[in-house]
C-alpha positions in Angstrom: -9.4 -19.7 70.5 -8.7 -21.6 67.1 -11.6 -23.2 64.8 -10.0 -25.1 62.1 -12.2 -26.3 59.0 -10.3 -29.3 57.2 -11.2 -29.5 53.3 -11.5 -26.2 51.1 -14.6 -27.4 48.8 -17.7 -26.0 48.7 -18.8 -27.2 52.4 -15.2 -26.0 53.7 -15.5 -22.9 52.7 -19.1 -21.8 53.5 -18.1 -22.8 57.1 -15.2 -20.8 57.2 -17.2 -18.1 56.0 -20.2 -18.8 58.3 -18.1 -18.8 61.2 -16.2 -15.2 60.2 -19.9 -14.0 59.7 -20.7 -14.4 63.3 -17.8 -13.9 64.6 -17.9 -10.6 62.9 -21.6 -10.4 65.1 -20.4 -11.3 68.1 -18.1 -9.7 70.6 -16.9 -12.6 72.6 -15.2 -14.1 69.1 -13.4 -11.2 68.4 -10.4 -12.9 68.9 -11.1 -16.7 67.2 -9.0 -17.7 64.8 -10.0 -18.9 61.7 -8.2 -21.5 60.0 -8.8 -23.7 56.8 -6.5 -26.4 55.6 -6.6 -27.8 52.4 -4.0 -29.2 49.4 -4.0 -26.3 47.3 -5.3 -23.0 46.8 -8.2 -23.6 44.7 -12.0 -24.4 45.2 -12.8 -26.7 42.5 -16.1 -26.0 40.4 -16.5 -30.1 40.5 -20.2 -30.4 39.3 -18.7 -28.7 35.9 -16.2 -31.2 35.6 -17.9 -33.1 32.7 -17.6 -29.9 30.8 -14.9 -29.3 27.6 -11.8 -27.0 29.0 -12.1 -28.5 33.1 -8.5 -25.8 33.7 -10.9 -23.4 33.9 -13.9 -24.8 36.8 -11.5 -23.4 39.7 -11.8 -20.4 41.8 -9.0 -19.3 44.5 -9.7 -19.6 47.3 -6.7 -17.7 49.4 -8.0 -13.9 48.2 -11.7 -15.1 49.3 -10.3 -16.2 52.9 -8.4 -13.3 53.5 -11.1 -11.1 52.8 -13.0 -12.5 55.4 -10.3 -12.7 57.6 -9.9 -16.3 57.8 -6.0 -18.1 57.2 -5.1 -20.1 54.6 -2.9 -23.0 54.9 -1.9 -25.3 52.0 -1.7 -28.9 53.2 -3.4 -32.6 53.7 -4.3 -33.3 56.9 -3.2 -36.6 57.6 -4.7 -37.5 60.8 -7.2 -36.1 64.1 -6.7 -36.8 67.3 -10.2 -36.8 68.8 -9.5 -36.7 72.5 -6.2 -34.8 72.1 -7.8 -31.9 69.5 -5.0 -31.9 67.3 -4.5 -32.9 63.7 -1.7 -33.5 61.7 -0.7 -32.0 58.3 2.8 -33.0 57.4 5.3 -32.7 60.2 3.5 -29.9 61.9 0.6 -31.2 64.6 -2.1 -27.9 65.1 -4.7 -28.1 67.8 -7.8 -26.8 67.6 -10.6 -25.7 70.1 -12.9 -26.4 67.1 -12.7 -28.8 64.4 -15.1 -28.7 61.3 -14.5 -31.8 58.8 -14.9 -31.0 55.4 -12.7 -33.2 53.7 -15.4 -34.5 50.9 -15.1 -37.2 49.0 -13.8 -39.8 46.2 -14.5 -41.9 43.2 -14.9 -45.0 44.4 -13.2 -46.7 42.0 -12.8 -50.7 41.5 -10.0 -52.4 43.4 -7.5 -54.4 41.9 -6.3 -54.9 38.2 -8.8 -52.0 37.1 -8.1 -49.5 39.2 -5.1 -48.3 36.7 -7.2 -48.6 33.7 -8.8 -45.6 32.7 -9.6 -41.9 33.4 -12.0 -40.3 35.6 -13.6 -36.4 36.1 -13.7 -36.5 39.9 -10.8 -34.0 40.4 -9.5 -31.3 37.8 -5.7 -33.3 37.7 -8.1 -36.2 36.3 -10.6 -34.2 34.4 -7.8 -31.9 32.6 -6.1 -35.7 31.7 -9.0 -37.0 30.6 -9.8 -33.7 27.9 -5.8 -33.8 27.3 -6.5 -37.7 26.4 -9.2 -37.4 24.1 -7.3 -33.9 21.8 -4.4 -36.5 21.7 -6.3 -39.4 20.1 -7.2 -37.3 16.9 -3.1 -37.3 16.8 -3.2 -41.4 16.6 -3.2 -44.0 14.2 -6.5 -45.1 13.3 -7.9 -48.0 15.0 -10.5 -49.9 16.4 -12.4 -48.4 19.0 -10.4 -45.3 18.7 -14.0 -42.8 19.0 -15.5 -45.4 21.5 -15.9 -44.5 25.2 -17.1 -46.3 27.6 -18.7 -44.8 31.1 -18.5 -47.0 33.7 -21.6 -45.8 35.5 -25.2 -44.5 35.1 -25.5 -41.9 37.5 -26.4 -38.1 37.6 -22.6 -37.8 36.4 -22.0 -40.7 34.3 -25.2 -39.1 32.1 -24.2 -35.9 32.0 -20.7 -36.8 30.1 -22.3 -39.3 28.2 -24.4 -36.9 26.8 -21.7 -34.0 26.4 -19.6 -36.7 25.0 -20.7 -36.4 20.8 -20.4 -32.9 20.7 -17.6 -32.6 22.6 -15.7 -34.9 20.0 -17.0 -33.4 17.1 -15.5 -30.5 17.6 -12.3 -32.2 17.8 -12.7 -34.8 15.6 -15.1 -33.7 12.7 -17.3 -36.5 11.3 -15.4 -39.7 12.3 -17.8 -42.5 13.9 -18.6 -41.6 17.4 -19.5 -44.6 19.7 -20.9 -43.7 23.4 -21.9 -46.7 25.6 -23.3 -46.1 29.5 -22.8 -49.4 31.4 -24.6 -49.6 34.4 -25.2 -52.2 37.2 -28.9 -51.1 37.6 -32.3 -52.0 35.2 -31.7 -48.7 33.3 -29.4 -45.9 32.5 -30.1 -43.2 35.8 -32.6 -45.4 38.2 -30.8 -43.7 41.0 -32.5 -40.5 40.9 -35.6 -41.8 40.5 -39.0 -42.3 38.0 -39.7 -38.4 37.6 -36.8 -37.9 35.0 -37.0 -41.0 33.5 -38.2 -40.1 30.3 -36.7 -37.4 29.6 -33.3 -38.8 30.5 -34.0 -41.9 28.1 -35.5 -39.7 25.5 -32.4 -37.7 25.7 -29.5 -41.0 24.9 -31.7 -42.1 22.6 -30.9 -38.6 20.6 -27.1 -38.4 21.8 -27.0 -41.8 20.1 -26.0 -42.8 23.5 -25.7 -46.7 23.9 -26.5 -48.5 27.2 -26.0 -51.6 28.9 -27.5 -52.0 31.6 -27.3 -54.9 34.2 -23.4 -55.2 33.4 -20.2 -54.0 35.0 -16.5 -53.8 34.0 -14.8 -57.2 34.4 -11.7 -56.4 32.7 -9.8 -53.3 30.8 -6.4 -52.9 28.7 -5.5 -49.3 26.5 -7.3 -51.0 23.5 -10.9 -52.6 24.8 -13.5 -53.5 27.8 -14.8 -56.2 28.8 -18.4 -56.5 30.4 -19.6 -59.0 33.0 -21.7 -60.2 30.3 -18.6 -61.5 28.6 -19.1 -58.9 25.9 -16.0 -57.4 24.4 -16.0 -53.8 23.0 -12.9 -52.1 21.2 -12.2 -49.3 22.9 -9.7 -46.5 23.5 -11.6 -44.7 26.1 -12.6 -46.0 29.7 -14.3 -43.5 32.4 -15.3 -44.2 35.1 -18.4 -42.5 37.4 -19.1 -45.1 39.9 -20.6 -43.0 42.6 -18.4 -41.6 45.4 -17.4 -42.2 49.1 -16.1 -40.3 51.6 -12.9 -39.0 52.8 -10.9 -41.8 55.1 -10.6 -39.2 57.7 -14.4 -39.8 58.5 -13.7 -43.3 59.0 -10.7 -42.3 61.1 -12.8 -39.8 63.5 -15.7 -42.5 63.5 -13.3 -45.1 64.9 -12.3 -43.0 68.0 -16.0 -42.5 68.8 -19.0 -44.7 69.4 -19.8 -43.7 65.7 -20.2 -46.3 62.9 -19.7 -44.9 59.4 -22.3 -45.8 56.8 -22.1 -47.3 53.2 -20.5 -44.2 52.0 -18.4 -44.3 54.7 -20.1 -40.8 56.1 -19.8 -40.0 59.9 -23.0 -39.5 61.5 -23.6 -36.2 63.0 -26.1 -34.7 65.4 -28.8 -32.3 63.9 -26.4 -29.6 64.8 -23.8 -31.6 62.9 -21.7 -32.2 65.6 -20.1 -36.0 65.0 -21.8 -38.5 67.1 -19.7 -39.0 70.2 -17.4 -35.8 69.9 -18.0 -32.7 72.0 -15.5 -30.5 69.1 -15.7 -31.6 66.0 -18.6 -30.9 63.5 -19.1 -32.2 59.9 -20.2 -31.3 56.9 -20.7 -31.7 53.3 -19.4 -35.4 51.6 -18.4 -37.0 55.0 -21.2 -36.3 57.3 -24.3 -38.6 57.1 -27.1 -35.5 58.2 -30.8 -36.1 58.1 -32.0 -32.9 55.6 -35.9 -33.5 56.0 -38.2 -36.8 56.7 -35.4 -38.7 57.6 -33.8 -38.5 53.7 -30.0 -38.4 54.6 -28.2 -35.7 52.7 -26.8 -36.1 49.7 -23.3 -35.9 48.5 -23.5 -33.2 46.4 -22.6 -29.4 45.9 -26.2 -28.5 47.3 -25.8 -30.0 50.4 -22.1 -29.3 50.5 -23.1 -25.6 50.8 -26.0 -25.4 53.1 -24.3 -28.3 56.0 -21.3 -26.4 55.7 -22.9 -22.9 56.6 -24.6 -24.6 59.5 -21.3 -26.5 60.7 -19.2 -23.6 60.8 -21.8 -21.2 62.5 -22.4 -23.4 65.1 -18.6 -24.7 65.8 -18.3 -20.5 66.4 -21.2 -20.5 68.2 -20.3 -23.3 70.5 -17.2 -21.6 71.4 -18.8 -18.8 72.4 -21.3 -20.5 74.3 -24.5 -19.3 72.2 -27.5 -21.6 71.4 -26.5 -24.0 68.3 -28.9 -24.0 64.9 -30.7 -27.2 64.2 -29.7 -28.0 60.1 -32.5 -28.9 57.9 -32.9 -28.4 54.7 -36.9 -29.8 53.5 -36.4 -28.5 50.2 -34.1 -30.3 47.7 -33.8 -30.2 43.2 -32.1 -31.9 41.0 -30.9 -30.1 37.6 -29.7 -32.6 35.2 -27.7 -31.4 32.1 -28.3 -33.0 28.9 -26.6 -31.3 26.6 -28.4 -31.2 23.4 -31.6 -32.2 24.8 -31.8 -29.4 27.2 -31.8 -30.2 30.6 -34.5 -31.6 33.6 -35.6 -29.9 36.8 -37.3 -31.8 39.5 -38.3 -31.2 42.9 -38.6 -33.0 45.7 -37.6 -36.3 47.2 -39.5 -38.2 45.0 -38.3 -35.8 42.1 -41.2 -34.3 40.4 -40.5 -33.1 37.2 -40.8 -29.2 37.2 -39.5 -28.2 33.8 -37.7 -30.0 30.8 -35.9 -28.5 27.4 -34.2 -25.4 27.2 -36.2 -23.9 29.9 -34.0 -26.6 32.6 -31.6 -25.8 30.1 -31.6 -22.3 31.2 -31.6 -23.0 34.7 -28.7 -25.4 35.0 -26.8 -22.7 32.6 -27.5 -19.9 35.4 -26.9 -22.6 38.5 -23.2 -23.6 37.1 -22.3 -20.2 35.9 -23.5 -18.2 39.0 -25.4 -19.6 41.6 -22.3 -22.1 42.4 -19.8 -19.4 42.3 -18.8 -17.8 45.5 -18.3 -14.2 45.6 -14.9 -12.0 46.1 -15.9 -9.0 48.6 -15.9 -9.1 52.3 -19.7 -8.3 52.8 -21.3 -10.4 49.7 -19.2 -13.5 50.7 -20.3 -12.9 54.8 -24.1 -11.6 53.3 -24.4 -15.2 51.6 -23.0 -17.2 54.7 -25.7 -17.0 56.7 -27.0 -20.5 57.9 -30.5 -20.8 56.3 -32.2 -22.7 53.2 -33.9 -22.0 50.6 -37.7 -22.4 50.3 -39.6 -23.9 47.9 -41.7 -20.6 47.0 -38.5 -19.1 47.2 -37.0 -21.5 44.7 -40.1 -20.6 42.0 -40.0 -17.1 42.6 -36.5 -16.6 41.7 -35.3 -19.4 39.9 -38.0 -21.1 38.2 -40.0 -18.2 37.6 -37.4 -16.5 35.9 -36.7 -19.1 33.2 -38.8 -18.7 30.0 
């Protein structure tokens, strides 16, 4: 028996190891292979991406398979065959008994003219460009717009760089004028995640001496300026872009063999087992599967829900092969940690994201989230300890995170 898991981010691994956990448990898998595809050795540290020095927000990934006994295989998949159980990576067609999708997701960038304007900190190729772009312009002539950057989107990423952005400079730069400027199709700078952090985000751009305009998109880009749909020009050397994400194509490509219709984000729906709608082998997790966590709040696409939804997909593609009862995913219990740099940071919880903690108490928090919590471990029984499918509760949460910052 083979269970492949396509994708080796956060949700790819966590099923591999989720399904080595109970295959470890369980007599009848003794024998399942374990495989996991994906381009490169490397599990990218993505929600650090926004962070100086992005070489270093990788882990490997082929010493943390083989200690659980689970094969490594460098490659892109390039196609699934629904009904035939095979997929593609280069030349080479593997079948599989059981298929866990995991492939993630994209910036998704504008079409056209301006998608080859710019830089982006979606992947570490286009963070580490991005950090090598900005050490090089202290290198050129000076000019117009030469310290400006413009982010091309107001979201939990878009404010996070923005307001990393003036220090991060300054240490390369010195004291040379700094411009920062968040454009945003929404009313104001971070509406997506709601009223609870509101303040505290504005509070914190007003002190980054972060500029925003809001109601405005990019209508056009060269390597000296942007211009706004407002028709206002802006001198500029710097263009990123954060303009939300979508998922792999290969959800889409699943999707079309089924009954399933993917959703704005181009997610496959999935079962509350996370098996795709209209497959009996293939589950999903992670950035391409549309999952209902709690009250009918689809899942987001983010690390936290990468990591649960894979733990669940993988136990229960292992499970179905060895005919044992499959694990409903839920996961009621969801927080948002917000870097803002100089500010601190902002914890909510909930849905409707109730502010829990602001200042260098979230500050704290976010600090011990993106240098531990996010980290997988190296040994056999820590990694299989931590890949059981279950959530965390919210008394669990305060206990030992919240309670535990001062």
């Amino acid at each position: 028996m083979r269970l492949v898991i396509a994708g080796g981010g956060f949700a790819g691994f966590w099923a591999a190891a989720a399904a080595a956990r109970l295959r470890r448990e369980t007599p009848s898998l003794a024998s399942l292979e374990i495989l996991l595809i994906s381009r490169d050795d490397r599990l990218v540290i993505r929600p650090r991406l926004y962070e100086p020095d992005p070489s270093s927000m990788s882990v490997a990934l082929a010493p943390r398979l083989a200690a659980i006994g689970v094969e490594f295989r460098p490659g892109e998949v390039a196609s699934i065959d629904v009904a035939g159980s095979t997929l593609r990576v280069g030349q080479d067609e593997i079948p599989y008994d059981k298929l866990v999708l995991t492939t993630g997701s994209h910036l998704a960038r504008l079409t056209g003219v301006l998608d080859s304007q710019g830089f982006d900190i979606d992947t570490l190729e286009g963070a580490a460009n991005f950090d090598r772009h900005l050490r090089e312009l202290s290198d050129q002539p000076e000019s117009a717009g030469r310290w400006t950057v413009v982010i091309a989107g107001g979201g939990f990423t878009g404010i996070e760089l923005a307001t990393a952005l003036p220090r991060r400079i300054r240490e390369i730069v010195g004291t040379a004028a700094i411009r920062v400027i968040v454009v945003d199709l929404a009313a104001r700078v971070g509406a997506s995640l709601g009223d609870g952090p509101k303040f505290a985000i504005g509070d914190a751009l007003a002190a980054a001496g972060i500029e925003v305009r809001t109601a405005a998109t990019i209508a056009g880009a060269d390597s000296n300026s942007v211009v706004l749909s407002t028709g206002e020009r802006i001198a500029c050397r710097t263009l990123v872009w954060t303009t939300g994400m979508r998922a792999s194509p290969l959800a889409a490509q699943v999707a079309g063999q089924t009954s399933a219709q993917t959703d704005s984000l181009g997610r496959v729906p999935v079962s509350a087992q996370l098996r795709v709608a209209g497959t009996k082998h293939v589950f999903a997790a992670g950035d391409v599967a549309h999952a209902v966590a709690a009250d009918g709040h689809a899942i987001l696409q983010s690390c936290q829900h990468a990591q649960v939804t894979g733990r669940f997909a993988g136990h229960n593609a292992a499970a179905d092969l060895a005919g044992m009862p499959l694990q409903v995913y839920r996961q009621p219990f969801y927080t948002t940690c917000l870097d803002l740099v100089e500010s601190g940071a902002v914890l909510t919880t909930g849905w409707d994201r109730l502010v829990q903690a602001t200042g260098d108490r979230a500050k704290e928090i976010k600090r011990r989230i993106n240098t531990q919590l996010i980290y997988p471990p190296m040994e056999q029984d820590a990694i299989l300890a931590a890949a059981a499918p279950s959530v965390m509760e919210e008394e669990s949460f305060r206990r030992r995170i919240l309670a535990k910052a001062t």
